[in-house]
C-alpha positions as CSV (number, residue, x, y, z in Angstrom):
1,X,-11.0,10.9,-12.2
2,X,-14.0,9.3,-9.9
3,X,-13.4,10.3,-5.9
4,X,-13.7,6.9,-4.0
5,X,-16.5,7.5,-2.4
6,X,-18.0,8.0,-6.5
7,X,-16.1,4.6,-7.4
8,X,-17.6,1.2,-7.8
9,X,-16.2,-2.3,-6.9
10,X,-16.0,-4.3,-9.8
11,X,-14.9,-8.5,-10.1
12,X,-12.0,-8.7,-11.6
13,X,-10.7,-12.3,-11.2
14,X,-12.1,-15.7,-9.3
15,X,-9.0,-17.0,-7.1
16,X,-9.6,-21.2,-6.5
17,X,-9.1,-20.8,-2.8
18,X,-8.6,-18.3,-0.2
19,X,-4.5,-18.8,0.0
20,X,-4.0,-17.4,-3.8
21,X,-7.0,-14.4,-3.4
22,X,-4.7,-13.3,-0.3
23,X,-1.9,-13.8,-2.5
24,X,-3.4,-11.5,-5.1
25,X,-4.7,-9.0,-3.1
26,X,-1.0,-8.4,-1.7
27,X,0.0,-8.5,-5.4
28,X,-2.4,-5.7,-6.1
29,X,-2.0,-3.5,-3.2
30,X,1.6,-3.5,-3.3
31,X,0.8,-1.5,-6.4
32,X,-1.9,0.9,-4.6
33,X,-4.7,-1.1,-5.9
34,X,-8.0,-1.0,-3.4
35,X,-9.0,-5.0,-2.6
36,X,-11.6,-6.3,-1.6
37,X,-12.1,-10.8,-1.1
38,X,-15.6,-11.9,-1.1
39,X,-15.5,-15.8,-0.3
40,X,-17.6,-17.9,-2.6
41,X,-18.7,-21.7,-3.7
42,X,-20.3,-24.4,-1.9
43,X,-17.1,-24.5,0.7
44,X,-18.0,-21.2,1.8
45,X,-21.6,-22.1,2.2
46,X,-20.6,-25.3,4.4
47,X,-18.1,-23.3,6.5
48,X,-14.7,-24.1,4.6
49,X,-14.1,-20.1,3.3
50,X,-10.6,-20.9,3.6
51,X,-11.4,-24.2,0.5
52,X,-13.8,-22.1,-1.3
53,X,-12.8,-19.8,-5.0
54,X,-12.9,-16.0,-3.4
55,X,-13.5,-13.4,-5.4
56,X,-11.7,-10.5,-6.5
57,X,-12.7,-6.9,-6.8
58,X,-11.1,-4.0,-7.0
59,X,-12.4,-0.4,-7.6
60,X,-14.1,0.2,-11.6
61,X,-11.4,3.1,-11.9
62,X,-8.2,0.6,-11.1
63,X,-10.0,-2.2,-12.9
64,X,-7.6,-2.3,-15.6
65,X,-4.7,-1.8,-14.1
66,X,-5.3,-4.8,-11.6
67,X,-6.2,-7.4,-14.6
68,X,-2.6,-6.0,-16.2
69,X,-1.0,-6.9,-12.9
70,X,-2.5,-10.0,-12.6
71,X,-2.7,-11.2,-16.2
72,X,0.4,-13.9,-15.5
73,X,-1.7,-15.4,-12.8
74,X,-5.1,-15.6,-15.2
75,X,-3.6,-17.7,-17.9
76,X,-6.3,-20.1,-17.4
77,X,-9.2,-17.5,-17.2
């Protein structure tokens, strides 16, 4: 197993607004999955992060785990 500071951040999902990606990433780190949001899309660009898809990254090594956690959320995707 990777130490953190040997991990990588991968994208694992594209939430449509800032609302569900802090849903997610509370979903995820209830189950000791590292989170990071990065804010996206032409909202975020104008100044409306809280509008704009965010996306979702978690470390490469907890990658799998998180899509498996959030597959009923990612019908769509």
């Amino acid at each position: 197993m990777e130490s953190i500071e040997e991990s990588r951040a991968v994208q694992i999902a594209t939430a449509p607004n800032e609302a569900i990606a802090a849903m997610w990433k509370d979903v995820l780190q209830d189950e000791g999955i590292v989170v990071m949001l990065k804010p996206g899309g032409a909202g975020y660009a104008l100044g409306y992060a809280a509008l704009s898809e965010h996306f979702v990254y978690v470390r490469d090594d907890q990658a799998e785990q998180a899509r498996e956690i959030l597959a009923d959320f990612l019908t769509d995707e």
